[in-house]
ROSE-87245 format. One record per residue (C-alpha): residue number from 1; x, y, z; residue in one letter. Coordinates in steps of 0.02 Angstrom, whole numbers. Example, Ala and Ser with C-alpha at 12.3 -4.5 7.8 and 13.67 -1.06 7.14 Angstrom:
# residues 2
<1, <615, -225, 390>, "a">,
<2, <684, -53, 357>, "s">,
This chain:
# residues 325
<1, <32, 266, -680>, "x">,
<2, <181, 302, -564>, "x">,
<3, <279, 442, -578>, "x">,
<4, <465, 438, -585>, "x">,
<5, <548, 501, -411>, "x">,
<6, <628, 671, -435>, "x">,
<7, <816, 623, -428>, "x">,
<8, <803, 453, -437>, "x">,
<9, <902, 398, -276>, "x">,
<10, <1081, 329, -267>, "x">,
<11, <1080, 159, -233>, "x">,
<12, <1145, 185, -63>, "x">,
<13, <1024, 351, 0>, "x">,
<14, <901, 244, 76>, "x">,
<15, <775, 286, 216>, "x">,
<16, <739, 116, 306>, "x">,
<17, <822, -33, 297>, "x">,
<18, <753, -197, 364>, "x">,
<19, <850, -360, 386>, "x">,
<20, <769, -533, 460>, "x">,
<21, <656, -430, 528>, "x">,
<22, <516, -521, 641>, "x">,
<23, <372, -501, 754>, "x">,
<24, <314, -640, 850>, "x">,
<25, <141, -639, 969>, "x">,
<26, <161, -803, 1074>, "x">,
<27, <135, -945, 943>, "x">,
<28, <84, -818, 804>, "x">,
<29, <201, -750, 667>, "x">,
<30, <142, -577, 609>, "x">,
<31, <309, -538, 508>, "x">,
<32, <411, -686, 464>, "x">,
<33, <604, -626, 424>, "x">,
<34, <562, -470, 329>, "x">,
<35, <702, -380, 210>, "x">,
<36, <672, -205, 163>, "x">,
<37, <746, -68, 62>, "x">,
<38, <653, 110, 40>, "x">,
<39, <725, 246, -63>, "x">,
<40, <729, 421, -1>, "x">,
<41, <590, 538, -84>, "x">,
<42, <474, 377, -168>, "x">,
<43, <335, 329, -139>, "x">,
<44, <339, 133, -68>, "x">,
<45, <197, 35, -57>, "x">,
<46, <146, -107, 27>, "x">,
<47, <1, -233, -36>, "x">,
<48, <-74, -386, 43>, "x">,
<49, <-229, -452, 92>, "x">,
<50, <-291, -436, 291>, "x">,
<51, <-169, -531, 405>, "x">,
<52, <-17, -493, 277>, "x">,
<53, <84, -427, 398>, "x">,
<54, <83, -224, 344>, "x">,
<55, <3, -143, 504>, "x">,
<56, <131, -230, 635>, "x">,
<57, <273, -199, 493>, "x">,
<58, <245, -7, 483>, "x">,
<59, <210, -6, 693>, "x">,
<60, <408, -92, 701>, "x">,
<61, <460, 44, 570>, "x">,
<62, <392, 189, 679>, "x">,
<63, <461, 82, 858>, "x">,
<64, <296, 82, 934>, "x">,
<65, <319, -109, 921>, "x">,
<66, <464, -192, 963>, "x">,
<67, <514, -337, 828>, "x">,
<68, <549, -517, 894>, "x">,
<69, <719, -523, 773>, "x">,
<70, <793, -441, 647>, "x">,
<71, <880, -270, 619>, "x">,
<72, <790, -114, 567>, "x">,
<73, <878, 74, 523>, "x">,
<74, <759, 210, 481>, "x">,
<75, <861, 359, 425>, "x">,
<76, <1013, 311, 489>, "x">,
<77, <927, 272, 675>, "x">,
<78, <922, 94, 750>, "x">,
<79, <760, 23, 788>, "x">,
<80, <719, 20, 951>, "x">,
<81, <873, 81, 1026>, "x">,
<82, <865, 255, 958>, "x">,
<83, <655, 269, 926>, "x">,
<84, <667, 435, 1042>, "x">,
<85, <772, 525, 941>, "x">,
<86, <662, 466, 765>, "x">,
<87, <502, 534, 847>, "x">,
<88, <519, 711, 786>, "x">,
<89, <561, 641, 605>, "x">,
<90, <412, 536, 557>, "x">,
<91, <221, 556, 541>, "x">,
<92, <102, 399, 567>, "x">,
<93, <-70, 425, 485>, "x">,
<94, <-169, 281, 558>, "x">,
<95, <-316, 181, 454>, "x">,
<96, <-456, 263, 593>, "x">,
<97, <-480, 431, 638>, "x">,
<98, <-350, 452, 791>, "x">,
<99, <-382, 636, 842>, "x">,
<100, <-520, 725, 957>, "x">,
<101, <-698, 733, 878>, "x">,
<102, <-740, 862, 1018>, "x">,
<103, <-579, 964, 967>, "x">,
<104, <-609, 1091, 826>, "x">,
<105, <-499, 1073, 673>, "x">,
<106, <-374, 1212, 728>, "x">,
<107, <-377, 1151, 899>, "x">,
<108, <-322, 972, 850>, "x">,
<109, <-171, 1054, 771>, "x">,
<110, <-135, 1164, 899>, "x">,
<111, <-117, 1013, 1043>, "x">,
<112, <-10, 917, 889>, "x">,
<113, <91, 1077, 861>, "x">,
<114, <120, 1052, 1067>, "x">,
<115, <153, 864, 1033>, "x">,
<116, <313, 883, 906>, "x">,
<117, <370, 1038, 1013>, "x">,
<118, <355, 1182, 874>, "x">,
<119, <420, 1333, 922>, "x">,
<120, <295, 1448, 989>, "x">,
<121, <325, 1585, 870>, "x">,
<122, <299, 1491, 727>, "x">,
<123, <162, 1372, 783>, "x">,
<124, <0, 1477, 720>, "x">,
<125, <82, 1531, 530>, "x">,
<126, <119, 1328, 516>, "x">,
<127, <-61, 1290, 591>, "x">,
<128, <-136, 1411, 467>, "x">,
<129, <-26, 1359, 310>, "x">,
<130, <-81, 1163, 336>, "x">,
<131, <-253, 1235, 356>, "x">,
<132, <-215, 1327, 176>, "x">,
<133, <-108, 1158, 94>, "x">,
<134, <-266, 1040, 163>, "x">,
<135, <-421, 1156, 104>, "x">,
<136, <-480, 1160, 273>, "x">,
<137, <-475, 1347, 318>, "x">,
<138, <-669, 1352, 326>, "x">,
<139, <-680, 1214, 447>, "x">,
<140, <-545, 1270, 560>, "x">,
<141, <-678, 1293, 702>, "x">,
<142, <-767, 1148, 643>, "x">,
<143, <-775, 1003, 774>, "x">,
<144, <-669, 876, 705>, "x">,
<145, <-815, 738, 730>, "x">,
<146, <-916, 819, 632>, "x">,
<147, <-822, 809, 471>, "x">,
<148, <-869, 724, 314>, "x">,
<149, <-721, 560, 297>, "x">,
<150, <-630, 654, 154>, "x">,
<151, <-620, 820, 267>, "x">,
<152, <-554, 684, 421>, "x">,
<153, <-426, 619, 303>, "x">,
<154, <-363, 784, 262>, "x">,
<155, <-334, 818, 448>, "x">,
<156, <-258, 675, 499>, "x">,
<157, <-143, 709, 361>, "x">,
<158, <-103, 892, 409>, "x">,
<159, <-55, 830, 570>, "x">,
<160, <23, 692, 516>, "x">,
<161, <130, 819, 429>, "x">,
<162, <141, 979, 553>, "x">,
<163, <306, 964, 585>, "x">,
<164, <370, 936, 407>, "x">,
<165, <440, 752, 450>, "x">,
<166, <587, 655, 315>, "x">,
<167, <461, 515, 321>, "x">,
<168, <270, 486, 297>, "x">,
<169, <188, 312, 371>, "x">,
<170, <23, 293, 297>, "x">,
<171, <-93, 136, 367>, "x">,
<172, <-246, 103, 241>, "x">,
<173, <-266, 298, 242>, "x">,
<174, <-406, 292, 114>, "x">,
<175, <-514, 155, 146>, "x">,
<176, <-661, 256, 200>, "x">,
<177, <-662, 380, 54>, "x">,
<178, <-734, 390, -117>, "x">,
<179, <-638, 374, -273>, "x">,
<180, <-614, 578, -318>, "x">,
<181, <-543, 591, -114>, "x">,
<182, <-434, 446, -160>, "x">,
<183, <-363, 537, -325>, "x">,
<184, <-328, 702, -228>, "x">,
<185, <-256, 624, -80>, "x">,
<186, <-129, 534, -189>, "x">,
<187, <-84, 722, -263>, "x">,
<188, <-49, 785, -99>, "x">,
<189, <72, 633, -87>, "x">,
<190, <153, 676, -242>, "x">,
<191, <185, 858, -209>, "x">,
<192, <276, 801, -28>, "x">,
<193, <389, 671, -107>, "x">,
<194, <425, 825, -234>, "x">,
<195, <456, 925, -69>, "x">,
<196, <576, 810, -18>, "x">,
<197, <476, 670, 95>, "x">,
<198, <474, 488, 68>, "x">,
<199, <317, 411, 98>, "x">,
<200, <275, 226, 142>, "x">,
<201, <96, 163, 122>, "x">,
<202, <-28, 31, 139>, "x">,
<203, <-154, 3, 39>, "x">,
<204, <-294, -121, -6>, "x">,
<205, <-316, -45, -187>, "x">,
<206, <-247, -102, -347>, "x">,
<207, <-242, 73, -421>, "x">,
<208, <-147, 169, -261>, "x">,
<209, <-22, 6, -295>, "x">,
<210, <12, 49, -467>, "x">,
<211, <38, 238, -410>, "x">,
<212, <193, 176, -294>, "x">,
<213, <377, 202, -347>, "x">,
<214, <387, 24, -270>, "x">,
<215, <274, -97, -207>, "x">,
<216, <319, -257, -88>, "x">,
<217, <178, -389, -96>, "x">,
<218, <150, -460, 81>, "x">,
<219, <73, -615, 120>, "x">,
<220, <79, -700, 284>, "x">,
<221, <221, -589, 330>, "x">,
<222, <327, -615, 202>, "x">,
<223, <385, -512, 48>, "x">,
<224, <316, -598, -96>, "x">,
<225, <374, -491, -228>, "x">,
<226, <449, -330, -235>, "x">,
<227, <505, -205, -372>, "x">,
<228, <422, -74, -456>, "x">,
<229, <230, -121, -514>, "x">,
<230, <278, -90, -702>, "x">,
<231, <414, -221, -693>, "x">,
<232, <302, -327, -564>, "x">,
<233, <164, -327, -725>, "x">,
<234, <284, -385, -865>, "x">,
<235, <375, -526, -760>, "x">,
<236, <199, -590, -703>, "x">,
<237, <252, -796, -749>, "x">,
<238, <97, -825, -827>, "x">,
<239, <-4, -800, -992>, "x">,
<240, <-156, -674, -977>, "x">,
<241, <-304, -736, -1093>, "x">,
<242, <-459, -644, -1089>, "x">,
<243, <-648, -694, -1141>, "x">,
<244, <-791, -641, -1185>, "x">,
<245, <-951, -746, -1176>, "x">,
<246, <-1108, -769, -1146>, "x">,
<247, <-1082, -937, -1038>, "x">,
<248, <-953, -850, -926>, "x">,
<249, <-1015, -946, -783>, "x">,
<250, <-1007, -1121, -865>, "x">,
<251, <-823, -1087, -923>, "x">,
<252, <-754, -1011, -768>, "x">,
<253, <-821, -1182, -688>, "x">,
<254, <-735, -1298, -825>, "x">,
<255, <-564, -1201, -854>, "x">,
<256, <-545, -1196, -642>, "x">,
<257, <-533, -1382, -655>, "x">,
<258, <-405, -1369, -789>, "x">,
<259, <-211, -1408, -702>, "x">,
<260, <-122, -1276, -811>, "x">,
<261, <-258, -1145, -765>, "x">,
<262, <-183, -1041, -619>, "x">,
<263, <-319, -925, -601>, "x">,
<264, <-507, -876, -664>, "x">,
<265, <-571, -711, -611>, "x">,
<266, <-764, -689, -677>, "x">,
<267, <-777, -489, -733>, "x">,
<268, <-963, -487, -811>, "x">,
<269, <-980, -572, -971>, "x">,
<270, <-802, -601, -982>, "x">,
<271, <-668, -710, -910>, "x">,
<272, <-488, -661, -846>, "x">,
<273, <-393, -819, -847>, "x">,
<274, <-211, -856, -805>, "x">,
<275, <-144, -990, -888>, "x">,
<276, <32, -1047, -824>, "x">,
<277, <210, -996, -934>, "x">,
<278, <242, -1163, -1006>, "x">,
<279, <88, -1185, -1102>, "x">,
<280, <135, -1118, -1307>, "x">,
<281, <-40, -1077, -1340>, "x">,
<282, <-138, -1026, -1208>, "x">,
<283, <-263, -944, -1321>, "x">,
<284, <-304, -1146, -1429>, "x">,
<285, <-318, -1220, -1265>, "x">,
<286, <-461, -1105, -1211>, "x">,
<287, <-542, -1086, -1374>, "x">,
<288, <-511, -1297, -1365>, "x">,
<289, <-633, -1277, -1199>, "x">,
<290, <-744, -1173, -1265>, "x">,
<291, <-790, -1307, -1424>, "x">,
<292, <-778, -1445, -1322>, "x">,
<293, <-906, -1372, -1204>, "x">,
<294, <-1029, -1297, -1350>, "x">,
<295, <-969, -1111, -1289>, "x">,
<296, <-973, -969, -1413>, "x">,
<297, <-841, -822, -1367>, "x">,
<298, <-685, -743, -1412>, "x">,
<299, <-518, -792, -1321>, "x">,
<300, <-366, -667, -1342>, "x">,
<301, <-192, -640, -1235>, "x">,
<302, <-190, -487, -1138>, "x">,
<303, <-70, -384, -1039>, "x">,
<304, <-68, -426, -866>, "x">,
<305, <-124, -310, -707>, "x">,
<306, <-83, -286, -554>, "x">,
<307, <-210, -380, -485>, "x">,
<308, <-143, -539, -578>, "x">,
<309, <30, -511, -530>, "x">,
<310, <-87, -502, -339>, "x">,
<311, <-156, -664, -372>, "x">,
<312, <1, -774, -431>, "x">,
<313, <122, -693, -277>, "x">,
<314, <-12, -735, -144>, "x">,
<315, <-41, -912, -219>, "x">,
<316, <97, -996, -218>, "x">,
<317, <182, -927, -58>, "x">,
<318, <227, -1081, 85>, "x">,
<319, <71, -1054, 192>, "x">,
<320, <144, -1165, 342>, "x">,
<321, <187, -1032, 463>, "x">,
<322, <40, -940, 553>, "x">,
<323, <43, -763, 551>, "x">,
<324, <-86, -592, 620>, "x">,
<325, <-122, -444, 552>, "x">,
């Protein structure tokens, strides 16, 4: 579950704001007239399948892309008139490794240190106290290509945050780690929004989603949805029926073809279907399926997940426009 924001934010202390914003390559639309808001010290997420629009959105955000249309202000700087003097302020921690596999650990800091112009004096205590914060102290003259993934992540993060920056871009940061990396990466995230930084991240994963503050929903560069994933879950628009049977194939075949059936997800023996709002019992009409089709099982509503909340926003968005990654 999230957690709540320390200080929840005034309605107007907000990092980046985002207005029409669009990216355009030739014919392609990768972000199609974009509004954002981002609270300082949260956590905001973005989810969407591939070619959603989240990579080009957060390269706009940084102004290492330059958007078609559209206005963008990332603490308080205009986007891309004033990306120089932003620089020092933000990290970027990219989906692949982006630092030296033939650099040890402490020497990858050390030429980032030189990157975001530390002072000299106090380059080596910072070096050695993201060395401490990242449990990487034994590696330090460790080649950095000869890390495990989880140890990678960790450095890309410490660099990512050398130089202490008001905000944290994170691209698909943990899609090449196992779940117990995943869970302590997300605590390091949580202790720097306590510190102060506000964090926006990608993510393919339903359970980083539910972590955010916030979430926006991309699909095909557009914001689908976008509040926090609690209130995202209870104004789903659709009945959540679950069951369990031993014909699970056979049903999910028969209720797919049914017009008030939004959704059938197959999860072993049993059956996650969505059923849309204006049905008054969802739970007769499937056990009415199930009879007619000779199917023993048990049908009963359910709260909804993120996942369905996932599947209804990316369904029934206008598909016309092309878009990229």
């Amino acid at each position: 579950m999230p957690r709540t924001p320390p200080g929840r934010p005034m309605a107007n202390d907000v990092a980046i704001r985002a207005s029409g914003l669009t990216r355009r390559f030739g014919d392609l639309v990768a972000v199609d007239r974009l509004e954002l808001r981002v609270p300082r010290r949260t956590i905001y997420g973005f989810l969407g399948p591939n070619g959603s629009g989240k990579s080009t959105t957060i390269r706009m955000l940084c102004g290492l892309l330059t958007p078609s249309a559209g206005s963008v202000e990332v603490l308080g700087h205009r986007i891309p008139q004033e990306a120089e003097q932003l620089k020092h302020k933000i990290g970027y921690m990219t989906q692949r490794f982006s630092l030296y596999d033939d650099l040890s650990v402490r020497e990858n800091l050390a030429f980032m240190s030189r990157i975001y112009c530390l002072p000299k004096r106090s380059r080596s205590a910072r070096i050695d106290a993201a060395l401490d914060t990242y449990n990487l102290t034994a590696q330090a003259r460790q080649f950095a290509g000869t890390l495990s993934g989880g140890q990678k992540q960790r450095l890309a993060l410490a660099a990512a945050t050398l130089h202490e920056p008001e905000i944290l871009f994170l691209d698909e940061p943990t899609s090449a780690v196992d779940p117990q990396t995943r869970r302590d990466f997300w605590e390091t995230l949580f202790n720097l929004v306590d510190a102060g930084t506000t964090i926006l991240v990608s993510t393919h994963y339903m359970d980083e989603a539910e972590r955010c503050h916030r979430l926006a929903i991309l699909d095909r560069g557009r914001v689908v949805a976008d509040d926090e994933p609690d209130a995202l879950m209870a104004n789903l628009g659709a009945h959540v029926v679950e069951v369990e049977t031993d014909a699970a194939q056979a049903l999910r075949q028969r209720l797919k073809n049914q017009a008030v059936v939004l959704s059938v997800t197959q999860l072993g023996r049993r059956l996650r279907v969505l059923v849309r709002p204006r049905v008054h019992d969802p739970e007769a009409l499937i056990q009415s399926q199930m009879r007619n089709a000779g199917i023993a099982g048990n049908a009963r509503l359910t709260h909804a997940s993120l996942e369905d909340v996932f599947v209804i926003t990316t369904r029934h968005v206008d598909r016309t426009p092309e878009v990229a990654a």
